[in-house]
C-alpha positions as CSV (number, residue, x, y, z in Angstrom):
1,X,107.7,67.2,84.0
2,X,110.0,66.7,81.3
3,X,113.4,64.9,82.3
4,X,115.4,68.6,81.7
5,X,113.6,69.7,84.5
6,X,113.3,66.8,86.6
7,X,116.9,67.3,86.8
8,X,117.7,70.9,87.5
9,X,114.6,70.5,90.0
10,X,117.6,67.5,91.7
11,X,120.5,70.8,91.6
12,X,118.2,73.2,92.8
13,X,116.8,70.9,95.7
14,X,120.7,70.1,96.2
15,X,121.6,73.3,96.5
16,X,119.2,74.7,98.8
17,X,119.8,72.0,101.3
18,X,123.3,72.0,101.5
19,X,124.9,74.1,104.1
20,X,127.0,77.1,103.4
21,X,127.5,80.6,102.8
22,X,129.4,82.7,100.5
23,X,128.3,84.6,97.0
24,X,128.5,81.2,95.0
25,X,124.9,80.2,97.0
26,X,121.1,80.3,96.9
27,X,119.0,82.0,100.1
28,X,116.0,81.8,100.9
29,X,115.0,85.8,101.6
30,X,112.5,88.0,101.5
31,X,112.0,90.0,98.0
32,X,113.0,93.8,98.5
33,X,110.2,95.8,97.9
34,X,107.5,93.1,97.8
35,X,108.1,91.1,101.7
36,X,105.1,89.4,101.4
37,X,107.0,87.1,99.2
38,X,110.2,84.5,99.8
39,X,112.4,83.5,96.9
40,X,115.4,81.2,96.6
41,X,117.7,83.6,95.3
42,X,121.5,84.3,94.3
43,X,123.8,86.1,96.4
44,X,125.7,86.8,92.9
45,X,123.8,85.2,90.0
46,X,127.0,85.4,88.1
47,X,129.3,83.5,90.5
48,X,126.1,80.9,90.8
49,X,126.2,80.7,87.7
50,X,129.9,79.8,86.8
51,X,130.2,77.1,89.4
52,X,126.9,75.5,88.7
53,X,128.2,75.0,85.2
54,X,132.0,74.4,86.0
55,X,130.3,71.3,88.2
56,X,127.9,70.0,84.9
57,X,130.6,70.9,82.6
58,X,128.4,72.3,79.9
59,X,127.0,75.8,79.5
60,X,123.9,76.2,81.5
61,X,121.4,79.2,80.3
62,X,121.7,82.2,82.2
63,X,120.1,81.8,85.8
64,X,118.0,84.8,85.0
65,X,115.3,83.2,88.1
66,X,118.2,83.5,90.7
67,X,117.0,87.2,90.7
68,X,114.2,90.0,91.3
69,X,114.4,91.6,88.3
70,X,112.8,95.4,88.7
71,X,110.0,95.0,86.3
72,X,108.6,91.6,88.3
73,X,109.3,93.1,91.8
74,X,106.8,96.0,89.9
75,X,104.0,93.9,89.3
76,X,104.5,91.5,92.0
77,X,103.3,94.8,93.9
78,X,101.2,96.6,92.6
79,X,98.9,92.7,92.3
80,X,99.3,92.6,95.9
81,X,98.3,96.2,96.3
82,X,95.2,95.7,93.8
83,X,94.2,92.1,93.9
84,X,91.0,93.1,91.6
85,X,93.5,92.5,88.9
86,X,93.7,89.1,89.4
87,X,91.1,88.0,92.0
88,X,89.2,85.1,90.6
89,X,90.7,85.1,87.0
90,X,92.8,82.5,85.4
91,X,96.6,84.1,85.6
92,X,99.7,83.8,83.1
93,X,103.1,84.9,84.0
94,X,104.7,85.2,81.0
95,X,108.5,84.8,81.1
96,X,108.2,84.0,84.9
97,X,111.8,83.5,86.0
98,X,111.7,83.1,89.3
99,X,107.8,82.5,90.1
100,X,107.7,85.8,92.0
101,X,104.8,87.5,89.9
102,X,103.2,84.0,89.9
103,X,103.0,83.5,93.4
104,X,102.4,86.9,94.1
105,X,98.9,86.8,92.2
106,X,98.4,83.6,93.9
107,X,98.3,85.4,97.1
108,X,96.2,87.9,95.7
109,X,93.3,85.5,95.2
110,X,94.0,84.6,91.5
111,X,91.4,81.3,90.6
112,X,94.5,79.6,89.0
113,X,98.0,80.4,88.2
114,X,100.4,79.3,85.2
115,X,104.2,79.9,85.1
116,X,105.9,80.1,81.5
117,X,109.3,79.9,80.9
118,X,111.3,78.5,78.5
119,X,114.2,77.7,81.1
120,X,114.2,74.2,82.8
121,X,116.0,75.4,85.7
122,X,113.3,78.2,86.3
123,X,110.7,76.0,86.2
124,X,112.7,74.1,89.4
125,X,112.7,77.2,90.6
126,X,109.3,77.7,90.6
127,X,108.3,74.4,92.2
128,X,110.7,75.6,95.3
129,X,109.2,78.8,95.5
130,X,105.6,78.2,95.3
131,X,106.1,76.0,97.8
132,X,108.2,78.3,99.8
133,X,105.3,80.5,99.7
134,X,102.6,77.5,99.6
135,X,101.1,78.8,96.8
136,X,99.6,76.4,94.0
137,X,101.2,77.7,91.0
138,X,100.8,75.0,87.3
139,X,104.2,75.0,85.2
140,X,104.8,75.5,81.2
141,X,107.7,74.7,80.1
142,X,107.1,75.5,76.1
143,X,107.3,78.8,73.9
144,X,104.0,80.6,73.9
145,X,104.8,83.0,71.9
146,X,103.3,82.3,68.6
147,X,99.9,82.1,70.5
148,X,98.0,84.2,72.6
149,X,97.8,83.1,75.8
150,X,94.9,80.2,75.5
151,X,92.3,80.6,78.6
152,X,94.3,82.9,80.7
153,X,92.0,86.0,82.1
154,X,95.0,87.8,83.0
155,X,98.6,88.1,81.2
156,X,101.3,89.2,83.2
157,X,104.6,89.9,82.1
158,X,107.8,91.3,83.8
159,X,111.3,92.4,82.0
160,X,110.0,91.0,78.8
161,X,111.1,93.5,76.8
162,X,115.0,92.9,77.2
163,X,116.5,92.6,74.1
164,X,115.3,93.8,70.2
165,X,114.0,90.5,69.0
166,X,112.4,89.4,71.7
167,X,111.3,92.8,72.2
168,X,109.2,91.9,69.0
169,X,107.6,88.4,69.4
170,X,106.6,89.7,73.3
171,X,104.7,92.6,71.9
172,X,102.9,90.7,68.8
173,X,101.8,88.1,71.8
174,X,100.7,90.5,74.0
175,X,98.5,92.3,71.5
176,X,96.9,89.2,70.5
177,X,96.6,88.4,74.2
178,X,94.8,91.8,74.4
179,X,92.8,91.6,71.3
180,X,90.8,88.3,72.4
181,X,90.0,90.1,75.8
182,X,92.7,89.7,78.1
183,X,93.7,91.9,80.6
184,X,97.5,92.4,79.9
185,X,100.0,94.2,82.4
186,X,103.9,94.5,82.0
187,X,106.7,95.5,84.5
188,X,109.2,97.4,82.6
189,X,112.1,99.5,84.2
190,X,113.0,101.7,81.0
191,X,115.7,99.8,79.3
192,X,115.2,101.3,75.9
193,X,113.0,98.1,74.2
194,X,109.0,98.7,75.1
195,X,107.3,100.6,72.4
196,X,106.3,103.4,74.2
197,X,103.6,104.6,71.9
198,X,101.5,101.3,72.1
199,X,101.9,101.4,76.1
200,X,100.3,103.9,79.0
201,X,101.6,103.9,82.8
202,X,99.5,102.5,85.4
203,X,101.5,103.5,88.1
204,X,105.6,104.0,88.8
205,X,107.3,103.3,91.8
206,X,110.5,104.2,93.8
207,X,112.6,100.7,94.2
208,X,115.2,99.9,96.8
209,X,118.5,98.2,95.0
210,X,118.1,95.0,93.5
211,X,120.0,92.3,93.1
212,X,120.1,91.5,90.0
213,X,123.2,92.8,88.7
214,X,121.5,94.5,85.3
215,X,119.4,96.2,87.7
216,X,121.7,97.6,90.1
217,X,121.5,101.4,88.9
218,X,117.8,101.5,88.3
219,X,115.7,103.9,91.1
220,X,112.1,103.6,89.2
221,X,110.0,100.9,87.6
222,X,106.7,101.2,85.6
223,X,103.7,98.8,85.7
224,X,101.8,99.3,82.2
225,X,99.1,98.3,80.3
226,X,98.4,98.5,76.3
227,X,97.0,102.0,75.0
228,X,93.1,101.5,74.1
C-alpha cells in the first residue's frame, strides 16, 4: 500500500466513524438497483468533495467512488444475475471507483478479484467496502492501460467510456484484453463516447435514480460486450 493511500485509507476510516448527518457525509447504504451490495457512499459527492479538500487544503481528485455510477450498478447486476460470467475465473475491474463491480463478482463466485484505479482515495474506498461486504477483493493502484489486463479471465469495466481521450486508451485496452482471450464486458449508459460499431448489447435495463449527480436524468443502462 503506497503511503498516498495509506492516508486517504486514515480520512476515509475517519469519516465513516465519525457521527453525523447532513449532505457533506459518507453512508453506509444499500446500492439502488443492485441490494445485494453495501457501499460507503456520498449523500452529495460534490459537497463531500469541497470540504474534504477545504480540510487538506489542496485539490483532491474528484471522489468519483463516493458514487454508483449507472454503467457499474449495470454490471454489478447483471454478474449477480449470471455468475457463469465470472464463476471461477480470475476478475479485473477496470476503473473500479467504488469496488461495487468488484465485490459484486466476488459474490458471484469469481476465483479472485482485482480492483484498478488510478485514485488513492478509491482504493481506500475499496478496502471499506469489501470489507463491508466481506468480500476478498486485491487492489492496483497503477495505470493499466498500456497493457492488456495480465492473467485476468474476465475484464470488467463500468463508465469507462467518459470523456474523448480516455474514451480512446479504454478501447485500445479492451481489444487487446479481448484479442488474448479474455472475456470483456462494459457498463455504459449512452453518454455519447463508446464506439458503437465495435460493441453489441448484452442486455439493457430500467434503473431507479442514482446518485451520482451526472447520472441523475439517465432511465436505461447497457451491459456490452465487443462485436466478434
Amino acid at each position: 500500500m503506497t503511503d498516498q493511500v495509506s492516508q486517504a485509507l486514515a480520512d476515509l476510516a475517519r469519516e465513516v466513524t465519525t457521527p453525523g448527518a447532513g449532505l457533506d457525509r459518507l453512508r453506509l447504504v444499500e446500492v439502488p438497483f443492485v441490494p445485494e451490495v453495501r457501499l460507503h457512499l456520498a449523500q452529495d459527492a460534490t459537497v463531500w468533495w469541497a470540504r474534504m479538500e477545504a480540510r487538506a487544503g489542496v485539490r483532491l481528485p474528484p471522489p468519483f467512488w463516493a458514487s454508483a455510477w449507472a454503467g457499474g450498478r449495470a454490471i454489478a447486476r447483471y454478474v449477480l444475475d449470471h455468475p457463469a460470467a465470472v464463476a471461477g475465473r480470475r476478475v479485473l475491474d477496470l476503473a473500479a471507483g467504488s469496488g461495487l463491480v468488484a465485490i459484486a463478482a466476488g459474490k458471484a463466485g469469481a476465483a479472485a478479484v482485482t480492483a484498478n484505479d488510478i485514485d488513492p482515495y478509491a482504493m481506500a474506498a475499496i478496502t471499506l467496502n469489501a470489507r463491508a461486504n466481506a468480500v476478498t477483493v486485491t487492489q492496483s493502484h497503477t495505470d493499466l492501460l498500456d497493457g492488456d489486463g495480465g492473467d485476468a479471465d474476465t475484464v470488467l469495466a463500468g463508465d469507462a467510456f467518459y470523456t474523448g481521450p480516455l474514451t480512446r486508451r479504454v478501447q485500445a485496452f479492451l481489444e487487446r484484453a479481448a484479442a488474448r482471450g479474455a472475456r470483456v464486458l462494459v457498463g455504459d449508459p449512452a453518454r455519447g463516447h463508446l464506439p458503437t460499431d465495435r460493441w453489441q448489447t448484452v442486455t439493457s435495463y430500467q434503473i431507479p435514480p442514482a446518485d451520482a449527480y451526472a447520472d441523475a436524468q439517465l432511465t436505461r443502462t447497457n451491459v456490452l460486450r465487443p462485436v466478434q
